[in-house]
N, C-alpha and C positions, 0 to 999 in steps of 0.2 A: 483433421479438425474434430471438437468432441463435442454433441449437441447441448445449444446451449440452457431451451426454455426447462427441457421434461424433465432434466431430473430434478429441478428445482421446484417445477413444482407437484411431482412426484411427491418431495421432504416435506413441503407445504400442505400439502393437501390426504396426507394419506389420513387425518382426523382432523374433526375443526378444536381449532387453538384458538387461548386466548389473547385478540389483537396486540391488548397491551404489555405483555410480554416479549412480544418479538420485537431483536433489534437487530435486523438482515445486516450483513455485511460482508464484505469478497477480500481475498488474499490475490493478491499478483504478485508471483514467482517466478525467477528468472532460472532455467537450468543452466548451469556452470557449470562444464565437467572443470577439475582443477588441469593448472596446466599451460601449457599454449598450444594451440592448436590451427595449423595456417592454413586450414582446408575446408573452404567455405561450405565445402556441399557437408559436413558433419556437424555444422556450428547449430545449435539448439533453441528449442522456440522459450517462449515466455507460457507457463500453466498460469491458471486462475482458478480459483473455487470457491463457488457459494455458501454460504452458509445461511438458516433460515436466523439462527440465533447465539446465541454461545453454548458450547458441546452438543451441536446438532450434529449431525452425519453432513460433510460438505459433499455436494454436487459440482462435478467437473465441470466447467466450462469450456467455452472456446482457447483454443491457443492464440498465440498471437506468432504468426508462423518465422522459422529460417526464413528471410527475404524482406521481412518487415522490421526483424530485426539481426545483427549482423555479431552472434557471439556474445551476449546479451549476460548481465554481470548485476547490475544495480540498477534502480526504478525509486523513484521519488514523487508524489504530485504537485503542482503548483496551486491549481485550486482545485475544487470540488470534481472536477472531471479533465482536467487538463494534467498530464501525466506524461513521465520521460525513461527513457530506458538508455542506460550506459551500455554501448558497445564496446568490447575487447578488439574485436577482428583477429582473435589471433594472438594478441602481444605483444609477438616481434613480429606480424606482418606489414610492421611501418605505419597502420591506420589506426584512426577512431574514430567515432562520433558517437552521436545522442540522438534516437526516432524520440519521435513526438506523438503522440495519441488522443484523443478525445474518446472519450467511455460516453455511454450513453445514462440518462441518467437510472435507469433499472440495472446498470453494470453488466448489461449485458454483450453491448457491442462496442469494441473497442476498433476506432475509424483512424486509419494513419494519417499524422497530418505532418507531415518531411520529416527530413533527416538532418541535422548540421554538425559541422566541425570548425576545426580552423588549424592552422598549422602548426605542425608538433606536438597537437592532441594525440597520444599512442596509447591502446589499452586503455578505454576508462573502464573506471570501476563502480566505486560508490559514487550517488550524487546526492546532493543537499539543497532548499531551498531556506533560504534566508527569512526568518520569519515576521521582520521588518521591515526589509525593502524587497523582498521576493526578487531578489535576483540568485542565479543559477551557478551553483558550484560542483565542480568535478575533479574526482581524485585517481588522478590517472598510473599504470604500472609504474614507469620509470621518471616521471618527472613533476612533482609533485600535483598542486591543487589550479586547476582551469575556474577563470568566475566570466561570467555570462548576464547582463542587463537585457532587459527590457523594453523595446522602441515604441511607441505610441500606439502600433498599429498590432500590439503582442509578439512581436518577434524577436529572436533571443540577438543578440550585439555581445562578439568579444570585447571583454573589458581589460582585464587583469592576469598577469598568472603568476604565481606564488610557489616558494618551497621548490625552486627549482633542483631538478637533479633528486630530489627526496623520492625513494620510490614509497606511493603511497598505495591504499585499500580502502578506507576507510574516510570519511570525511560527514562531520554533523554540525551546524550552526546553532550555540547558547538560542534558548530561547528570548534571550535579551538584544540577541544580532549582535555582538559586542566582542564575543569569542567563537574560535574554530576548533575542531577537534579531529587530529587524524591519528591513523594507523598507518605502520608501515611493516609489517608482517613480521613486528618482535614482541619484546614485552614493552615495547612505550605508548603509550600516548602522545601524540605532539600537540603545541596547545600556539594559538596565535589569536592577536589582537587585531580587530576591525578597526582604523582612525577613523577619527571625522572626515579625513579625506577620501575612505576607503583603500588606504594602503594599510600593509601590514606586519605588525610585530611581533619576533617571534619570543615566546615566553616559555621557561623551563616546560621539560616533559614530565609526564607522570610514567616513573619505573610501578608497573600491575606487576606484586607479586602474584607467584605461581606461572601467569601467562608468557608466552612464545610465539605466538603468531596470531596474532589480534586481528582482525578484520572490519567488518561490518558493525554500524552504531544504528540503536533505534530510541527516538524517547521517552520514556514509559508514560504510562497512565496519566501517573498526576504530575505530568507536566516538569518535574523537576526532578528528574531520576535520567540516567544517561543509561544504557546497558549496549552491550558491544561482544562480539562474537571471540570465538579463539579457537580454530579450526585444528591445533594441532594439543592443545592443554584437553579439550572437548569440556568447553566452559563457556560459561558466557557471565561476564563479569559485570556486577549493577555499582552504579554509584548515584550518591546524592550531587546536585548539581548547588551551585550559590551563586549569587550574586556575581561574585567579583571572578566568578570563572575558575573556583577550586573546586576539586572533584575528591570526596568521602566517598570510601569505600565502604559496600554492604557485602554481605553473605555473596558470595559466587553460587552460580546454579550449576550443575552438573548436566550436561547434555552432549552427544556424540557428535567430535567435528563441527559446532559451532560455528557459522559461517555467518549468519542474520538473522531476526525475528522480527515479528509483528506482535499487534495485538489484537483481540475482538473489540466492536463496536462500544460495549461496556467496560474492556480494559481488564475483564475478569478472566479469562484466556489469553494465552501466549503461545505462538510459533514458533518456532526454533528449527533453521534448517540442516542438515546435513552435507555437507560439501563433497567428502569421501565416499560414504555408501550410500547415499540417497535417502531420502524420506523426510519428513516433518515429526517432530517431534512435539504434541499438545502437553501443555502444562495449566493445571488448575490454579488460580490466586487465594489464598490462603491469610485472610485477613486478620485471624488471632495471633496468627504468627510473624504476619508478613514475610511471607514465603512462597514458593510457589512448590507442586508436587506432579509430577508425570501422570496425564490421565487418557494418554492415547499417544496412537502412531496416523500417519497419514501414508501412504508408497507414492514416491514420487523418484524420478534419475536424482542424480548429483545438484545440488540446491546452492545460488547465489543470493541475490537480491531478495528482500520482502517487500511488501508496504500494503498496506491495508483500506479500500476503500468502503465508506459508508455512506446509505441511499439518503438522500437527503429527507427534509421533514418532508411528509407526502398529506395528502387527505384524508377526512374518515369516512371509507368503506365499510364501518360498521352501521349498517342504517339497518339491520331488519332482525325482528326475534321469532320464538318459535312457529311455527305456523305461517308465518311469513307476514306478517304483525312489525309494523314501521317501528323504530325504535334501534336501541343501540343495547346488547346483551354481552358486550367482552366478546364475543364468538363471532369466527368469519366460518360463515359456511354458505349451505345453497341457500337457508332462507338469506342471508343480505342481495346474495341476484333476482332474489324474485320482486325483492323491495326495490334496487336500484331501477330494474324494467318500469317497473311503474311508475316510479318517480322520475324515470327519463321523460316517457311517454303523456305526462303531465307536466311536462316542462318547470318541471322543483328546481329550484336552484340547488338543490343537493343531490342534482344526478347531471351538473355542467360541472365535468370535473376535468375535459379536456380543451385544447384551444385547435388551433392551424398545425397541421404536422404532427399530431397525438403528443403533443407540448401540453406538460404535466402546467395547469390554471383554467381560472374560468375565463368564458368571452361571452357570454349571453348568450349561446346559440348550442344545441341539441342536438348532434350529428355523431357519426363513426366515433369522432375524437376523443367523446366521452368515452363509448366504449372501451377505445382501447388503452386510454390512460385506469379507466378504474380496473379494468382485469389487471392491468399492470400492478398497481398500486395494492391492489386484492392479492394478490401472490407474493407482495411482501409485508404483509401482514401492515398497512396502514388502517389507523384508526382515528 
């Protein structure tokens, strides 16, 4: 396990920054060696890493260990902290399923909350959450895409399963809920239509020139851009997305073994994992061009899954300037603690910044809860 708080805020704190600049956010990475692999005690945790902002130096986080997850492949979230990880088990060891998580909301603690499957789930891989009905799809080795509903009480209900016998990787839901998108470790795209009933249609593929084994879809920035891995081309291919579910091709990026990416919180950075030899791959966004350009490595083992979380809106812990003089200066540093003590201590409504349980809101009352929600909040640079 790799500690979680110091290095973070170690990057946070080695000068005082300006609050409104920072926009914290965490990558969760699944190591994948390639392969099948049917020996549990080798099977690989889940990494994660902080970042205070875009092109910070990321602090390792905690892992999310072998045993909580079981061969761990692809990660999706559903909301803001509720988050899933595709298990392989293996491939051909006959199993699969999907752990369940809740993060906390500083990203710091990620709490297991079950495991499920259903039969003839083998190898999942990539997962997708429907951005309409938020129900749960998965794209398994050998037999195509698993879809998973929602019961009243949040629990996932086998629904559907589709594209049988297709071996799939890859799997992303149109942001219109309307269309599917998979891989199946060639040069295709496969493309399927959502009905009103929620069955589905399957509709020509898209031949990606140049690519061979396509993998992993992530959706860009602004929202109408599709981009998707190719672990053996070492590409990762971007397309414009429309409406009616056709996919335009842009500029392919060049990156080694291609397997998934992310983005930073501003969408101004991108991830790009490594499947073969290991590591992350940083790419800078390049808006005269609309381009992106290599502007770092990360060292990590053999890389699967991405997904990117970001802390939600927080408080402003800028309340103190120089001298320790009440007010709000862009800068967190020690003067805002010496303002926030007094303003505890004085019962301000601008030092009740925690509730019951160090649950980020106000409740009219002046205890630990503030404390430990503003140090929180102070180390990711809320303002």
């Amino acid at each position: 396990m790799r500690s979680s708080l110091t290095p973070l805020v170690t990057v946070l704190l080695a000068a005082p920054f300006a609050a409104a600049q920072l926009q914290p956010f965490e990558l969760i990475v699944t190591v994948s060696p390639p392969g099948s692999n049917t020996n549990p005690a080798s099977w690989q945790p889940v990494m994660r890493f902080g970042f205070a902002d875009t092109g910070s130096v990321p602090a390792v986080l905690d892992d999310i260990p072998n045993g909580e997850v079981f061969d761990p492949a692809g990660v999706v979230f559903r909301t803001g902290t509720d988050f899933f990880i595709g298990n392989r088990h293996g491939n051909n060891a006959g199993l699969g399923s999907i752990s369940r998580f809740t993060l906390s909301s500083n990203g710091l603690i990620a709490t297991p909350n079950g495991n499920f499957t259903t039969p003839g789930m083998i190898g999942v891989h990539e997962l997708a959450i429907s951005p309409t009905t938020g129900d749960l799809y998965a794209a398994t080795v050998d037999d195509g895409i698993f879809r998973f509903t929602f019961d009243g009480g949040g629990q996932p209900v086998f629904a559907s399963h589709f594209a049988n016998g297709l071996q799939t990787r890859g799997v992303l839901v149109h942001p219109n809920g309307r269309f599917i998108y998979a891989t199946t470790h060639s040069n295709l795209i496969r493309v399927f239509h959502i009905e009103n009933d929620n069955s589905v249609t399957t509709l020509p593929s898209v031949a990606v020139p140049g690519a061979s084994n396509l993998h992993f879809f992530c959706l860009g920035p602004s929202g109408d851009e599709l981009y998707v891995g190719d672990i053996s081309s070492s590409k990762v291919f971007r397309f414009s997305m429309f409406p009616g579910g056709e996919l335009v091709a842009k500029p392919a990026i060049d990156s080694p073994a291609a397997i998934d990416l992310a983005f930073s919180a501003d969408g101004q950075e991108m991830f790009v994992g490594n499947h073969f030899q290991g590591g992350i791959t940083r790419y800078a966004y390049q808006p005269g061009t609309d381009s992106w350009t290599q502007s770092g490595t990360i060292t990590t083992p053999s890389m699967g899954g991405f997904a990117t979380y970001v802390r939600p809106p927080c408080g402003n812990t800028d309340v103190g300037k120089q001298g320790g003089v009440r007010g709000s200066d862009g800068l967190l540093n020690n003067n805002d603690f010496v303002v926030f003590i007094d303003l505890f201590f004085e019962h301000d409504p601008r030092a009740d910044f925690g509730s019951q349980g160090g649950v980020a809101g106000s409740d009219g009352q002046w205890d630990n809860n503030d404390f430990v929600v503003y140090i929180d909040e102070f180390f990711f640079g809320c303002f």
